[in-house]
Steps between C-alpha positions, in 0.01 A plus 500: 500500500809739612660391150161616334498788606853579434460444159190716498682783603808450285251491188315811615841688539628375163119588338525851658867610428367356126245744508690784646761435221248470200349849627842693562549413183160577356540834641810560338364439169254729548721810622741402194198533288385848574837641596625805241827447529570106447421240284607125433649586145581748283560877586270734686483846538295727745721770478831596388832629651611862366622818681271666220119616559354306245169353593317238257109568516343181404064411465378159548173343284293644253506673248148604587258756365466657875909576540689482218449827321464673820860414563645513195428895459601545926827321320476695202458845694843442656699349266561212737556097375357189648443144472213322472435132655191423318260194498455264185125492541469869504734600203287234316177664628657840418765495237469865397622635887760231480620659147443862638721433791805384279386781269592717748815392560460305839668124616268231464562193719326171571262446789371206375224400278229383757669720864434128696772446758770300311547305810479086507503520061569291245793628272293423208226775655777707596687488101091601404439785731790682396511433149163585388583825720783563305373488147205777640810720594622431182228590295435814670783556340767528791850414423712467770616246772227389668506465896280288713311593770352203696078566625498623835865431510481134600742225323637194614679210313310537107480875424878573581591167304389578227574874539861407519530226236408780312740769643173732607536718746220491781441888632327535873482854662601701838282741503139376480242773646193313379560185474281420808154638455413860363640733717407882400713721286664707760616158684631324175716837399649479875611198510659547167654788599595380807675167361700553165818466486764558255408150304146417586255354328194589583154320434181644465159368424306788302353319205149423618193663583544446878829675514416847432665622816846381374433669121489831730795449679697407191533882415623629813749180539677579194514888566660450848727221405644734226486759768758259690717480210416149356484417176274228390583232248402195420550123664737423206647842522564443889648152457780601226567775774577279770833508666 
């Protein structure tokens, strides 16, 4: 009986430190997966090292009918570049913003055809996702290298794979004022203000009907950055500027 319960108690210590080591590690994954400035493969970038003030201003998703134009003449106004993450789905709903954004001389980069989280995917639905995205940016007529901006900024063992079999660069942020929620305008240009650095990349979500509040802040957040002395560039600009 002694022996029993011996054994019971050795199996429930083995069963538990099992447990403990299959969730240490789950948890792991899972801070690897959203962090923004590591990756399994490949290179990442959420910002880069300079002693300039150059600050990339970068929009995720879209185009859509609510943002894009809106932000292209704030852009236009100021004489200030960008680059554009944009969705699959939405340059093939809207393929006349996708072509006015190149038009104007902006970066267009891949955020994926469908924006799922490319997290526990096959490579085969990885290879599709950001090829049919691709051939969108291409036929809006946009030229140059193409970076790749993961949904939500999660990625695991597939997305930076394939990414680097393919010697694409995957772009994350450090500056992210409304990337949880909608905060209002006067908040969002704050925290901008408040957080660039010579370097950043900054992220902002002002494409859809929901984010008016960051469309207004846009304005002011380019005026006092150049007010600081930055200049602003785009990602591909920033990287060949790196140290």
């Amino acid at each position: 009986m002694i022996l029993k319960s011996r054994r019971a108690r050795k199996w429930t210590i083995v069963v538990a430190s099992a447990l403990v080591v299959v969730l240490t590690g789950a948890v792991v994954l899972f801070e690897v997966s959203k962090s923004r400035t590591f990756q399994f493969f490949g290179t990442l970038v959420d910002r880069v090292e300079t002693t300039e003030k150059l600050v990339a201003l970068t929009f995720d998703d879209g185009p859509d009918p609510a943002g894009t134009h809106a932000i292209l003449d704030t852009l236009n106004s100021r004489q200030v570049p960008a680059t554009f993450f944009l969705i699959g789905r939405d340059m093939a709903a809207h393929p006349d913003l996708a072509r006015d954004i190149a038009a104007a001389g902006h970066e267009l980069g891949n955020h994926s055809f469908s924006h799922d989280r490319m997290i526990g995917v096959t490579p085969s639905w990885v290879a599709d996702e950001v090829e049919a995205t691709d051939a969108l940016i291409r036929a809006a007529g946009y030229t140059g290298e193409i970076l790749f901006r993961p949904p939500n900024g999660k990625k695991l063992f597939a997305l930076p794979h394939y990414l680097a079999e393919h010697h694409r660069t995957t772009i994350t942020w450090d500056v992210a004022p409304d990337s949880d929620g909608t905060p209002d305008a006067a908040t969002v240009e704050s925290a901008v203000l408040g957080q660039v650095r010579p370097g950043s990349i900054v992220l902002l979500h002002a494409m859809y009907g929901s984010r008016a509040q960051t469309r207004q802040a846009l304005g002011p957040i380019l005026d006092g950055l150049k007010q600081r002395g930055y200049r602003f560039v785009t990602v591909s600009q920033l990287l060949a500027a790196r140290r």
